[in-house]
TORDRENKE-169242 format. One record per residue (C-alpha): residue number from 1; x negated, y, z negated. Coordinates in Angstrom, 2 decimals. Last residue first. Layout:
N
pos, xx, yy, zz
NUM, X, Y, Z;
...
//
This chain:
128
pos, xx, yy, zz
128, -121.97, 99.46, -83.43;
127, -118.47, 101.97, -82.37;
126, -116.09, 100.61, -80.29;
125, -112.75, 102.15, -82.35;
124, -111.91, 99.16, -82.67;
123, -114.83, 97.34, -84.52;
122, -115.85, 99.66, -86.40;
121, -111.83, 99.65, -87.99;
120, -112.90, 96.10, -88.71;
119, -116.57, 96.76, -89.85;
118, -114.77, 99.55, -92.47;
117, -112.13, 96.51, -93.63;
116, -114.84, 94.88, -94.47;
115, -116.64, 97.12, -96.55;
114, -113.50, 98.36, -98.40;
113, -112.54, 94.43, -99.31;
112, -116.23, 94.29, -100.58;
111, -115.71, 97.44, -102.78;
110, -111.80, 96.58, -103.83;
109, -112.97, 92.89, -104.94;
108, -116.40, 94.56, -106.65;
107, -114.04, 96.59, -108.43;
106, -111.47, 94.57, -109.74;
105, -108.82, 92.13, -108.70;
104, -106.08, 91.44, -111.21;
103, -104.73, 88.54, -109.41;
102, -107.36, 87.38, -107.47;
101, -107.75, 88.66, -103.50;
100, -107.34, 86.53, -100.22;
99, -108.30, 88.98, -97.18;
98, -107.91, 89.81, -93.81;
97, -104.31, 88.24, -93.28;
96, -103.10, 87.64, -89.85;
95, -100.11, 85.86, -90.93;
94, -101.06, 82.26, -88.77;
93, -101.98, 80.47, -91.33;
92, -101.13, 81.88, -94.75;
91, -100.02, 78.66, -97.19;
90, -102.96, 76.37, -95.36;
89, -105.63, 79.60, -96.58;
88, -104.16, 79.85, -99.94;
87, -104.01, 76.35, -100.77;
86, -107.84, 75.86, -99.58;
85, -108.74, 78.99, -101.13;
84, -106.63, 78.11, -105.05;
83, -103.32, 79.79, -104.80;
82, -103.46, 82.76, -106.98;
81, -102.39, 85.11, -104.61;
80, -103.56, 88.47, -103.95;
79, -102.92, 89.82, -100.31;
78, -104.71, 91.80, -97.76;
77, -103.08, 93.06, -94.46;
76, -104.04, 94.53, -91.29;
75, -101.44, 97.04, -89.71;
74, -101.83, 95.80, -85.90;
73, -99.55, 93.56, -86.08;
72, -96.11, 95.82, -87.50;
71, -92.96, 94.53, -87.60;
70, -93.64, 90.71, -86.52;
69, -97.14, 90.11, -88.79;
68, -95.21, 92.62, -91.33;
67, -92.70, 89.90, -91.94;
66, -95.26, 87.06, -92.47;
65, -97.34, 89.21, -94.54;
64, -94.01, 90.43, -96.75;
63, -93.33, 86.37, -96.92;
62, -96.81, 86.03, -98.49;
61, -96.14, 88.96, -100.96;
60, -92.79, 86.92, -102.53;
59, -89.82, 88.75, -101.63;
58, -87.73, 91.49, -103.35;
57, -89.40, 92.66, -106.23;
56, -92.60, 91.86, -105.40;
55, -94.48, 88.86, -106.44;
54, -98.23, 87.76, -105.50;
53, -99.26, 91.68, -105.17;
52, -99.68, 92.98, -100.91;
51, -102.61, 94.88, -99.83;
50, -101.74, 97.01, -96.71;
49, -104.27, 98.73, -94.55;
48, -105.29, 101.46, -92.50;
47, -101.47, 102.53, -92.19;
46, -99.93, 104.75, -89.58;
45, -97.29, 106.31, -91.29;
44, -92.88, 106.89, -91.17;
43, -92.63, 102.85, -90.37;
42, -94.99, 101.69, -92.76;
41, -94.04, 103.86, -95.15;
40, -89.99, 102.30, -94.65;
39, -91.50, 98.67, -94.70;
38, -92.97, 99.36, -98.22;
37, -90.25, 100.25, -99.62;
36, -88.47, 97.03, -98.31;
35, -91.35, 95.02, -99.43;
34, -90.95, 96.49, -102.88;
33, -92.42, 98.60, -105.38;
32, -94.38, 101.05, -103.35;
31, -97.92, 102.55, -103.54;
30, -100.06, 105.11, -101.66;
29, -103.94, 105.64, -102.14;
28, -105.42, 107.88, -99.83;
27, -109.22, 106.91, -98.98;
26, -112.28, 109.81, -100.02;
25, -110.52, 110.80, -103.06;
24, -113.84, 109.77, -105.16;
23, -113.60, 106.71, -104.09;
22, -109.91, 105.96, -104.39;
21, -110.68, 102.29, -103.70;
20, -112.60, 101.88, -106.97;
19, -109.72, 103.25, -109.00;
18, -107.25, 101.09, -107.20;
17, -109.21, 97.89, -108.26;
16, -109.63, 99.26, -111.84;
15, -105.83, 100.29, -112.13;
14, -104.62, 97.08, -110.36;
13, -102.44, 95.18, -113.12;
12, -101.04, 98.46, -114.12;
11, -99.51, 99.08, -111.00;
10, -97.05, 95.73, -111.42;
9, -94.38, 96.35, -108.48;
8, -96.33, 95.97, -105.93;
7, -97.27, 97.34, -103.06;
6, -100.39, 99.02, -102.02;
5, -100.84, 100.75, -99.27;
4, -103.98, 102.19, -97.87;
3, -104.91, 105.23, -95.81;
2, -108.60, 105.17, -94.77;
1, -110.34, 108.82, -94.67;
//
């Protein structure tokens, strides 16, 4: 079972996308509001992964990537923006993300974000 965190403070915007990564109860879903929030789960659980909205509450979700990069690097991140890829990918150098997702991502964002983040944990734990 993967644990992921989402955080934002716009649920709604994600029902379909957390929906799919629920599968069947098969990953635990938690959610926070803010960064801060978030921070304190991250410090309390070990985390699969982190998927971080645009805007929170108290920082911008880029800025939350940059902060967890220094807290916490081996927690592996996703984050929606709406900067176009080239913007997106200049704008995150260096944070470590795994991921660029639309707003409002959907299924097939949550299903292919699931696959890869299943080859990454692979990956560690030496497994083919």
């Amino acid at each position: 079972m993967l644990k992921l965190l989402l955080v934002s403070n716009n649920i709604e915007s994600f029902s379909e996308f957390v929906w799919a990564l629920e599968e069947n109860d098969a990953n635990e879903i938690l959610i926070a509001e803010s960064g801060e929030t978030a921070f304190k789960m991250i410090k309390d659980k070990t985390i699969d992964l982190v998927i971080t909205d645009e805007k929170l509450r108290d920082m911008s979700g880029l800025y939350f990537a940059k902060k967890l990069i220094f807290s916490s690097p081996m927690t592996n991140c996703a984050a929606v923006s709406s900067l176009p890829e080239k913007e997106f990918h200049e704008s995150s150098e260096g944070l470590g993300l795994m991921d660029h997702l639309p707003l409002n991502p959907g299924r097939s964002d949550a299903e292919e974000l699931l696959k890869n983040l299943r080859l990454i944990k692979d990956l560690e734990s030496g497994q083919d």
